[in-house]
N, C-alpha and C positions, 0 to 999 in steps of 0.2 A: 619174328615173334613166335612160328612156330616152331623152329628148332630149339630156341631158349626153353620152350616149355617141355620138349624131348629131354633137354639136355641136364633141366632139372631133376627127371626122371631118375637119367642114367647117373646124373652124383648122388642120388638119394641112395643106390645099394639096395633096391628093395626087391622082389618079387613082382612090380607093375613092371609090361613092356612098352621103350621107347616109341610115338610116333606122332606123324606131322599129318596136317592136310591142309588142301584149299580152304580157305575160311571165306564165302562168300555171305555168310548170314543164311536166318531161321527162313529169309521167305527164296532161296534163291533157285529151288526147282520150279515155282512160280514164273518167273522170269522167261522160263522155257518157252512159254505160251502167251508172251507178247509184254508180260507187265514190269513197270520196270520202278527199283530200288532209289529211294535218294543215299547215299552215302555223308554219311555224317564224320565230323573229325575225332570227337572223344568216345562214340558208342556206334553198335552194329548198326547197320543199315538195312533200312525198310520200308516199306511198299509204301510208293503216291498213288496209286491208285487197284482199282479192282478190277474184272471183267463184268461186263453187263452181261444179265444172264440172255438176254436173248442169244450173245456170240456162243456163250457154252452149249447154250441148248443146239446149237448147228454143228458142234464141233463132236467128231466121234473118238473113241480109244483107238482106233489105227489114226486119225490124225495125229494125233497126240503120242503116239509112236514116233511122226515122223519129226516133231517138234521138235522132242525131247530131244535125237540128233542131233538140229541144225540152229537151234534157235535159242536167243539170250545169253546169259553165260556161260554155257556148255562150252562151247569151242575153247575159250580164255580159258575155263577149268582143266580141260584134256591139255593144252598146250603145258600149263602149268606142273600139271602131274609130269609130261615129258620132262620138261627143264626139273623140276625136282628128282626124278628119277636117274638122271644125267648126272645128276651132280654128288648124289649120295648113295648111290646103287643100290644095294643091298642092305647098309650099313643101319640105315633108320629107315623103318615101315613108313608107309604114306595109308592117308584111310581116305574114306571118301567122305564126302564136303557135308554138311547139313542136308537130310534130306525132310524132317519131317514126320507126317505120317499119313494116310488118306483123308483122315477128315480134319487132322490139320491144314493139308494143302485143298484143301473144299472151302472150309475157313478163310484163307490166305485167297483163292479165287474171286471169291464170292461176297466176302464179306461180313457184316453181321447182318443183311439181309438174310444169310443162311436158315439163320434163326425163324423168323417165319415160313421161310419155305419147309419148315420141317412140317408145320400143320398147315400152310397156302397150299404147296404142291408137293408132298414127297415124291412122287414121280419123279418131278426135276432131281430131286435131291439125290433116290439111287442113281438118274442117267451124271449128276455129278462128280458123284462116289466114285462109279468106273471109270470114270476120268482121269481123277486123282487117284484111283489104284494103279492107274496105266502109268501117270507121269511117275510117278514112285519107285515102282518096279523100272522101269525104261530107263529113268533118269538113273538109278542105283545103278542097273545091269552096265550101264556105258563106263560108268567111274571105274567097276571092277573090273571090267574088260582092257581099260587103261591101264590099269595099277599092274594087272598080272595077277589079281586075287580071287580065288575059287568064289563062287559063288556061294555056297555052303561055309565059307570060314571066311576069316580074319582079323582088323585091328580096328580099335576104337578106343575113345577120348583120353590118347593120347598113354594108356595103361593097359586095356585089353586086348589079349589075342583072344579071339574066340572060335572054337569048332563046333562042326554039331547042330550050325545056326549061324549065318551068314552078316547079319544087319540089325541095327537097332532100328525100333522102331518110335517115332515122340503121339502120344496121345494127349497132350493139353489141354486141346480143346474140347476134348471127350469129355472133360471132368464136369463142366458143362450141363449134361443131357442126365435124363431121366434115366432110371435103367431100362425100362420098356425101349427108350431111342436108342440108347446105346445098342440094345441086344438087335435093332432092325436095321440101324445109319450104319452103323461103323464097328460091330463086331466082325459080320460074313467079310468085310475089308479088310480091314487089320490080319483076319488068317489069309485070305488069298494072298495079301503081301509080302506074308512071311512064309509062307508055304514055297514060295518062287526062289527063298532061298536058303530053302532048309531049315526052315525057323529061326528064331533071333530074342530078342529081347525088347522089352516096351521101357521107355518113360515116358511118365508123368510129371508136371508141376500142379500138385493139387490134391487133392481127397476125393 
């Protein structure tokens, strides 16, 4: 499925560049950290459940370094990129898998308990934030180090080469918040994230 949508590309004659990737779904740098996806037959798959926040609150950003490694679909993702890589060389870019964004994968943790902890505990919430800014960053850094692709450049959905800025970033859930929350949850996150790789670009679904 995803080289048909490459391949639509390259009969189109246009200016977009060809490419493919692991398509494991919006929650699957989540997974990293224990939670895990139902797979559905006609649409993406997504999370049965959340972490309670006690387990986050014991879990640090070098844990979640060491996760982001060893745990959930990461391994299956890296293998895949090999077998892709094998088989197509050069020929079609590979990009990296849905990652997200900080307070989307905060969201995707946590839950919509999120929501209150913004006024119960912000505490919790920034020791959240750097969590999901670590899996983010981690989780990203691992795909590009697989693929072969600078950390500062490359390819995205399946049209963009991009320099100058390494990563997209998804803000959804931001749409969400207040701007007072936005400017203290998930702005200083959203730049540490892209800072790591040169800068990059945001989406949104929302106003």
């Amino acid at each position: 499925g995803q080289l048909l949508g490459a391949l639509n590309i390259a009969w189109g004659h246009s200016d977009a560049v060809p490419s493919f990737r692991v398509n494991f779904g919006c929650a699957f740098l989540a997974t990293l950290i224990g939670l895990e996806q139902r797979v559905f037959e006609e649409q993406m798959p997504w999370l049965v459940e959340h972490c309670p926040k006690e387990q986050l609150a014991r879990l640090s950003p070098d844990q979640v370094t060491q996760m982001a490694r060893e745990g959930g679909l990461m391994p299956e993702c890296l293998a895949r990129y090999a077998l892709f890589r094998e088989a197509v060389g050069d020929r079609v870019a590979c990009y990296i898998a849905d990652t997200q964004g900080p307070f989307d994968l905060a969201h995707l943790l946590r839950g919509e308990e999120l929501f209150y902890d913004l006024y119960d505990d912000p505490e919790f919430v920034h020791h959240l934030m750097r969590l999901a800014t670590r899996l983010y960053i981690e989780g990203t850094r691992l795909m590009k180090e697989a693929l072969g692709e600078p950390a500062n450049a490359g390819h995205h959905s399946g049209m963009l080469r991009m320099e100058n800025g390494g990563v997209r970033l998804c803000a959804d859930t931001d749409t969400l918040l207040s701007r007072a929350q936005w400017r203290e949850f998930s702005l200083p996150y959203l730049r540490e994230a892209l800072a790591a790789f040169g800068g990059g670009w945001v989406h949104f679904c929302g106003s």
